[in-house]
N, C-alpha and C positions, 0 to 999 in steps of 0.2 A: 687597710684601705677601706673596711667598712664604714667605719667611722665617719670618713671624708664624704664616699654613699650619699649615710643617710644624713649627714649636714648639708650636703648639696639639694636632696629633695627636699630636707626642713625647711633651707633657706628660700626655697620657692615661690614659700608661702610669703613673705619677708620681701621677696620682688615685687610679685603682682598686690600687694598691701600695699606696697611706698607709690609704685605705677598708679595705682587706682587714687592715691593719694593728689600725686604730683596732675595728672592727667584731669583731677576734678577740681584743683586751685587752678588750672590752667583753664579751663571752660569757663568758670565762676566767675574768675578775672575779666578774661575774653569776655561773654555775656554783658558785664558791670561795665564793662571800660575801666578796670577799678587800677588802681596804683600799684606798679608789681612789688611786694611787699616782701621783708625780710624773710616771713613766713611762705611764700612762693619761692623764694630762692633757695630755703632750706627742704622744701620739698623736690627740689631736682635735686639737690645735693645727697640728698636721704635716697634717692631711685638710683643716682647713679652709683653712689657707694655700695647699696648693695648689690646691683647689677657687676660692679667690678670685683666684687669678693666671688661673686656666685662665678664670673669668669676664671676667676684663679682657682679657686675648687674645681672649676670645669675640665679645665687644661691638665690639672694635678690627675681628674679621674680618667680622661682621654689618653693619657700619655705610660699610665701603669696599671689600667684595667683590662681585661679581654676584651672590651667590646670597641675602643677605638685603634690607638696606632699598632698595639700588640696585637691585634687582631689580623690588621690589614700585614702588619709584617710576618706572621705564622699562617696565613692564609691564601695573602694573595689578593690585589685590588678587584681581581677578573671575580673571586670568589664573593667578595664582600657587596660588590657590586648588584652580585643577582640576588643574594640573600636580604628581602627587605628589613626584616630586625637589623643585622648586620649593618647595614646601609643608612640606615637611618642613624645611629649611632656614631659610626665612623665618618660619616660625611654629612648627611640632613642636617643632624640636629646642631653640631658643633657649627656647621657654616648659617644657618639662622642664628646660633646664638650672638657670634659673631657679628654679622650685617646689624640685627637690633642694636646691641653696643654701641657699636657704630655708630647708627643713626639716633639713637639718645643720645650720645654724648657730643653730636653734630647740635638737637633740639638743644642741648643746655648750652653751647657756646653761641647759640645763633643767640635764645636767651638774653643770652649775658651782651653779648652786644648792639642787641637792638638798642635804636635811638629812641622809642618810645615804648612807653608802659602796655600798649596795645602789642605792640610788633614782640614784645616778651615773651605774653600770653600764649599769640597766637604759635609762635616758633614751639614755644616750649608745648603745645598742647598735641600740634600737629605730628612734629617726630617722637614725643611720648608715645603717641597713640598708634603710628606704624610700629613704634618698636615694639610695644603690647601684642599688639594682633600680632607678631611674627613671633614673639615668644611665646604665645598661647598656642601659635599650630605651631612650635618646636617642642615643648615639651610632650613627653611621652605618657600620655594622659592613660590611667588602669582601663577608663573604656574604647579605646582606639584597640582596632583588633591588632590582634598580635600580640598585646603588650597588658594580658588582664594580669597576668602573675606578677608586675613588678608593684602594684600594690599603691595607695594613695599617701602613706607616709606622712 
């Protein structure tokens, strides 16, 4: 399950690259008034793909590592609950990861169905941009206290 690990923090990097991508065709556009372009649609499609890989790794690591469901099942919710490392793993993090999903892949279908090149933009810019910030205060960043030892990867 290392493996899985350290391809989930690789792929991190692989999120917030495609986000930062999709999120600045979407501004540009916005800004331009410019025509939502094959290249703005492949930039959602590129965010949300890897956002759904990095989900399925997520779940795979939640559900056979110590720190999410075998946690809470050899531990106890009462336990996990006070313990913030604990907590943050078995609940924070997986349920922000979660709601951003979510809410990107709510921004790529608003997207896809706006009646105009503007309403495109602006959909796809505004729930990229929530889903960023909630994935930036969910991951478990080495300088957030508590969390120097798991390292930037």
């Amino acid at each position: 399950m290392a493996y899985i690990q350290h391809f989930h923090s690789v792929l991190r990097w692989l999120v917030l690259l495609t986000a930062f991508y999709a999120i600045c065709k979407a501004f540009v556009g916005r800004q331009q008034k410019s025509a939502f372009s094959k290249s703005d649609n492949m930039a959602g499609i590129l965010f949300t793909s890897m956002i759904d890989i990095q989900l399925i790794l997520g779940l795979i690591l939640y559900v056979t590592s110590g720190l999410g469901y075998k946690n809470i099942q050899a531990n106890g919710m009462g336990f996990v609950m006070k313990d913030g490392f604990a907590r943050f793993f078995a609940v924070e993090h997986i349920s922000m990861m979660i709601l951003a999903l979510v809410l990107i892949h709510i921004g790529r279908a608003k997207s896809k169905r706006a009646t105009t090149d503007l309403g495109k933009h602006k959909s796809a810019f505004w729930y990229y941009l929530i889903g960023l910030i909630i994935i930036l205060a969910a991951i478990p960043w080495p300088f957030r206290k508590g969390f120097e030892a798991i390292g930037w990867m």
